[in-house]
C-alpha positions in Angstrom: 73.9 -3.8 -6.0 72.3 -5.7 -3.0 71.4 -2.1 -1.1 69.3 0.2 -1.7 71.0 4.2 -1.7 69.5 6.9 0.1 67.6 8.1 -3.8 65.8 4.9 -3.6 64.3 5.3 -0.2 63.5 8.9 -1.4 61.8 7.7 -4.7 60.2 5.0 -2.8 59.1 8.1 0.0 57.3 10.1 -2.7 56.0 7.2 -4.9 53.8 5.9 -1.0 53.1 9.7 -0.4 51.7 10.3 -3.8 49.5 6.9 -3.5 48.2 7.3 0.0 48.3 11.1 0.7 49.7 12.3 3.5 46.2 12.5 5.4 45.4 8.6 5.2 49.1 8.3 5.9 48.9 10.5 9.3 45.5 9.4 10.6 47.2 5.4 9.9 50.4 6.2 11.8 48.2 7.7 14.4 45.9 4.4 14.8 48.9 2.1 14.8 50.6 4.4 17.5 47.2 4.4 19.6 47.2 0.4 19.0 50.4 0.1 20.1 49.9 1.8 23.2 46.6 -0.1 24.4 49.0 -3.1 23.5 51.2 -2.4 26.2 48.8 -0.8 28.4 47.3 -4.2 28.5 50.3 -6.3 29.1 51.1 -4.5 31.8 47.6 -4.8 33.6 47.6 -8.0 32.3 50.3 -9.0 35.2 48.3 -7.1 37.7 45.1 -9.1 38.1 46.9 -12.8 38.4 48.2 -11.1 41.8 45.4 -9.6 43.0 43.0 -12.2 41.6 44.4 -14.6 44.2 44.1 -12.2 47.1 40.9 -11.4 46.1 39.6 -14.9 45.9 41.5 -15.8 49.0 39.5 -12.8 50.4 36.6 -13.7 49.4 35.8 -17.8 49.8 36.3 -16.4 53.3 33.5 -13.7 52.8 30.9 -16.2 50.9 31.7 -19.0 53.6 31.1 -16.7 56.5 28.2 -15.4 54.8 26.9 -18.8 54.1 27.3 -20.2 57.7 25.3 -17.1 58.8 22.6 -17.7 56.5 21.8 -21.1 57.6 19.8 -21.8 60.1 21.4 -23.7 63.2 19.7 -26.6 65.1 
């Protein structure tokens, strides 16, 4: 009584295919797949730039100060 058999899923199957259509159905499964992987796509770059964001900036305030001493005219 509390599950469902294998000719529920089924009636449930054809009841969604018969609503949606199997083109909207494809074209969604296809968006949420392509969602999905931009979503972990950007998890994993989104490690990557803490990392090089402070060897960059290390890098640079070296680059702007040396180019800010040179700028200035000396006494």
């Amino acid at each position: 009584m509390g599950s469902f058999s294998i000719w529920h899923w089924l009636i449930v199957l054809a009841v969604v295919l018969l609503v949606f259509g199997t083109k909207r159905l494809t074209s969604g499964a296809k968006d949420l797949g392509s969602a999905v992987k931009e979503f972990k796509k950007g998890m994993r770059e989104d490690d990557k730039p803490t990392a090089q964001l402070g060897n960059e900036a290390a890098t640079g305030d070296k680059d702007k100060a040396a180019k800010a001493d040179a700028s200035q005219p000396r006494d």
